[in-house]
GUPA-139294 format. One record per residue (C-alpha): residue number from 1; residue in one letter; y, x, z. Coordinates in steps of 0.001 Angstrom, whole numbers, plus 500000, padded with zeros to 6 digits. Last residue first. Layout:
pos:code:yy:xx:zz
NUM:A:Y:X:Z $
...
This chain:
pos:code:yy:xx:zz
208:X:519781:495742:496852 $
207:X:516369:496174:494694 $
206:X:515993:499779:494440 $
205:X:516995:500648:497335 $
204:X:515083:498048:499429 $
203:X:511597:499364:496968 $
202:X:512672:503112:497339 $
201:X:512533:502439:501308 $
200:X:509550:500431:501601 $
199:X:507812:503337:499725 $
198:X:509238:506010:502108 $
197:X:507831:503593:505026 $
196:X:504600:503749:503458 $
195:X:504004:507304:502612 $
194:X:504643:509726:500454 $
193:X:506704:507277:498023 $
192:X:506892:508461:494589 $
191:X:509824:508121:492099 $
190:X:511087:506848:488725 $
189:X:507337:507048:487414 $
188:X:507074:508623:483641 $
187:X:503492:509813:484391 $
186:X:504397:514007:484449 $
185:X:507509:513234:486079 $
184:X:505689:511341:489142 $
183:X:503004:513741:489446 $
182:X:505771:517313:489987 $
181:X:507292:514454:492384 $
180:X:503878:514750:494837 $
179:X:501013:512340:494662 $
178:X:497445:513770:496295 $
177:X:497583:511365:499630 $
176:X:498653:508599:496872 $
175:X:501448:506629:495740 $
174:X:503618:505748:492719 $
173:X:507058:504061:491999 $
172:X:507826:502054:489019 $
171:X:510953:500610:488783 $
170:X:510615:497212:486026 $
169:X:512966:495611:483022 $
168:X:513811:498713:481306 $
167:X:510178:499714:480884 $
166:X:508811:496206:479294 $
165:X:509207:496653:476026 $
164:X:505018:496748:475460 $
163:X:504980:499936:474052 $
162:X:507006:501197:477366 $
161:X:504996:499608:479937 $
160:X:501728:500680:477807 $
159:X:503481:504399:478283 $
158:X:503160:504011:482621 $
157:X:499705:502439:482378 $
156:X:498658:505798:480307 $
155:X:500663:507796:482076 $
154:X:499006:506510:485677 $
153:X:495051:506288:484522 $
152:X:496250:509872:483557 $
151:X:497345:510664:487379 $
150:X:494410:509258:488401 $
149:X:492086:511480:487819 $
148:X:493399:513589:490634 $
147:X:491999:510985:492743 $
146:X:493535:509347:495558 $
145:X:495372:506568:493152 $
144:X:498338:503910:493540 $
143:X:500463:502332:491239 $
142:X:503824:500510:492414 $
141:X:505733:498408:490007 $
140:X:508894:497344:491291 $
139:X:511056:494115:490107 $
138:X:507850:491840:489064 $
137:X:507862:489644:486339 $
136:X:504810:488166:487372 $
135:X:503195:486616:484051 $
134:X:504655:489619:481958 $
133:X:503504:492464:484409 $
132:X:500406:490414:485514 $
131:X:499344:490770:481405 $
130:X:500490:494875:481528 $
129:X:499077:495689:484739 $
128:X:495803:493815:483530 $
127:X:496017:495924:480089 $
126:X:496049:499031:481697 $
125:X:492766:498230:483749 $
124:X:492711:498108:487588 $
123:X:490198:499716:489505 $
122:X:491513:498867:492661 $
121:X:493283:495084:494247 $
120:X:495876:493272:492202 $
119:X:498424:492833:494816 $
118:X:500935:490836:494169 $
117:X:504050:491041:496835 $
116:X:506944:488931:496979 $
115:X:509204:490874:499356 $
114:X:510677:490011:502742 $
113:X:510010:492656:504771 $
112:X:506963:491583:506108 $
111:X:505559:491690:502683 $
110:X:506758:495308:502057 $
109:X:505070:496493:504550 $
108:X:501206:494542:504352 $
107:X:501577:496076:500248 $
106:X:502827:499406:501494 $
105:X:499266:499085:503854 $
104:X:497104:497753:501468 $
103:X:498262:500789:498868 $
102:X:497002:503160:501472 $
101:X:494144:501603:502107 $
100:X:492974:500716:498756 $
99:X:490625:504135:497044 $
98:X:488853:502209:494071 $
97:X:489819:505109:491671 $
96:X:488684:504556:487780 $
95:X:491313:502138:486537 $
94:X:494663:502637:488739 $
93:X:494929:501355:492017 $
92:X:497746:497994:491826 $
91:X:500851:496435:493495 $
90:X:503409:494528:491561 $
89:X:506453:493620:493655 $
88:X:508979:491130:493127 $
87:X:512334:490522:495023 $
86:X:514231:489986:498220 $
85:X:512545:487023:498897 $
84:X:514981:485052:502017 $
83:X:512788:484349:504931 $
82:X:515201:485319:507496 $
81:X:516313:488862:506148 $
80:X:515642:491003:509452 $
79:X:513385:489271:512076 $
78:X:509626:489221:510004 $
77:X:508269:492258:512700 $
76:X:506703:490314:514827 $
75:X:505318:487589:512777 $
74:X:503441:490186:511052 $
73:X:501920:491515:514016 $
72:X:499192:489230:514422 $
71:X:498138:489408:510427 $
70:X:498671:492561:510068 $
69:X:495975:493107:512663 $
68:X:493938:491319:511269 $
67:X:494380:493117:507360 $
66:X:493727:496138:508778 $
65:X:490250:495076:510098 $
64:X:490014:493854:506477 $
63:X:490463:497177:504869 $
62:X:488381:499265:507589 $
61:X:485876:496845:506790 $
60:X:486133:497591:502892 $
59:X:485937:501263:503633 $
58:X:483034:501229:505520 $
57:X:481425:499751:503342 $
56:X:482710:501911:500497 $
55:X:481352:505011:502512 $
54:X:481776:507381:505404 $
53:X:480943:510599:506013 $
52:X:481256:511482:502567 $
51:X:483767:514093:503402 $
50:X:486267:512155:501061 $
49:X:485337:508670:502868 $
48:X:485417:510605:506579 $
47:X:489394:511609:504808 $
46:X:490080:508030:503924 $
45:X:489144:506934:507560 $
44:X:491563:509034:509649 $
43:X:493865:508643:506998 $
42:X:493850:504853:507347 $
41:X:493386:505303:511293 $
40:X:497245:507073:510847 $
39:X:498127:503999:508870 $
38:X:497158:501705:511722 $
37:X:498579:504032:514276 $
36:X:501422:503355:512395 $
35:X:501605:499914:512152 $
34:X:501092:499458:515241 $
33:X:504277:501481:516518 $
32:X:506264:499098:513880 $
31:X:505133:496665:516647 $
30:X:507592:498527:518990 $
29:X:506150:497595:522472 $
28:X:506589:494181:524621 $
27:X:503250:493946:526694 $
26:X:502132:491070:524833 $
25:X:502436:493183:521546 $
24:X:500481:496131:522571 $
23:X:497898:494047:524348 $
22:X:496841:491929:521252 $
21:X:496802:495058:519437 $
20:X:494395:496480:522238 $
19:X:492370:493829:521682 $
18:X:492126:493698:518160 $
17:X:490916:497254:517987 $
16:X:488666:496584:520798 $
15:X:487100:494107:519385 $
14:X:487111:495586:515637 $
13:X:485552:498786:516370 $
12:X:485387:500429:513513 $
11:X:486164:504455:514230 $
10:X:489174:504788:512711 $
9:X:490405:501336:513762 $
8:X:489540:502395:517788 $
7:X:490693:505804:517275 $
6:X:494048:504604:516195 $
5:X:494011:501959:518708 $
4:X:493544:504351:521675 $
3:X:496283:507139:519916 $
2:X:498653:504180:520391 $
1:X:497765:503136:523938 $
């Protein structure tokens, strides 16, 4: 039933995608196993989007067809911490990459484990990190990018947290099919988080 709702997001079919969710949770099964065949579709679809077999469009439905099914399995999965905040958490794609689904799905994560999450979206200039930073206050910053442009977009957001005294104050993690540690030195990031769950994890450590 998994590898059925992979295909099913990968491919776009929203009806049957949201029908076999549906299933999936009435029948009793993990609903961590949704999220992962919902981040294994991701893949599926951000590697059709590098082969140019698919485009933005079809990477904005994929987006909010991830999005519905967060939203039924959310209240699944919101069980451990009550509905206590654990803590802050600034989400953004750097300026120049408008690649999301990754970042959507840490974002989707981290929210139904308890964490305030603000998600600025893609394409996101230095100086919006910075202004949220201040307004927001967050306790991790997490930058994403899929483009090996992005790891400057990343040292240059990474060195306006420092000029603007705000580097003590914040963990910065980043994220990205192409991130490895060798990226996350060369930015000034404390860590990276290959994929979701690793990201969920640094953010709990971190913040406990």
């Amino acid at each position: 039933m998994k590898e059925k709702l992979v295909t099913a997001i990968a491919d776009m079919e929203e009806e049957k995608a949201i029908k076999l969710t549906k299933e999936m949770l009435d029948s009793g099964i993990d609903p961590q196993l949704i999220l992962d065949a919902g981040r294994e579709a991701m893949t599926l679809v951000g590697a059709r989007y590098e082969k140019k077999e698919y485009y933005l469009p079809e990477l904005i439905i994929a987006g909010d067809l991830l999005k519905e099914i967060g939203a039924l399995v959310k209240p699944r999965l919101k069980t451990d911490a009550g509905n206590k905040v654990r803590g802050k958490v600034l989400l953004g794609t750097v300026a120049g990459d408008i690649h999301d689904l990754g970042k959507d799905i840490v974002g989707f994560m981290l929210d139904v484990n308890n964490f305030e999450v603000l998600d600025l979206g893609v394409d996101v200039q230095v100086e919006t990190f910075i202004q949220k930073m201040k307004e927001f206050k967050p306790d991790v910053l997490g930058l994403s990018g899929f483009l090996t442009q992005a790891f400057d977009q990343m040292k240059l957001t990474v060195d306006a947290v420092k000029s603007a005294g705000l580097r003590d104050k914040v963990k910065i993690m980043i994220g990205g099919a192409i991130m490895d540690a060798k990226v996350s030195t060369y930015v000034g990031a404390d860590a990276y988080g290959s994929d979701a769950s690793a990201a969920v994890k640094l953010v709990k450590g971190w913040v406990a």
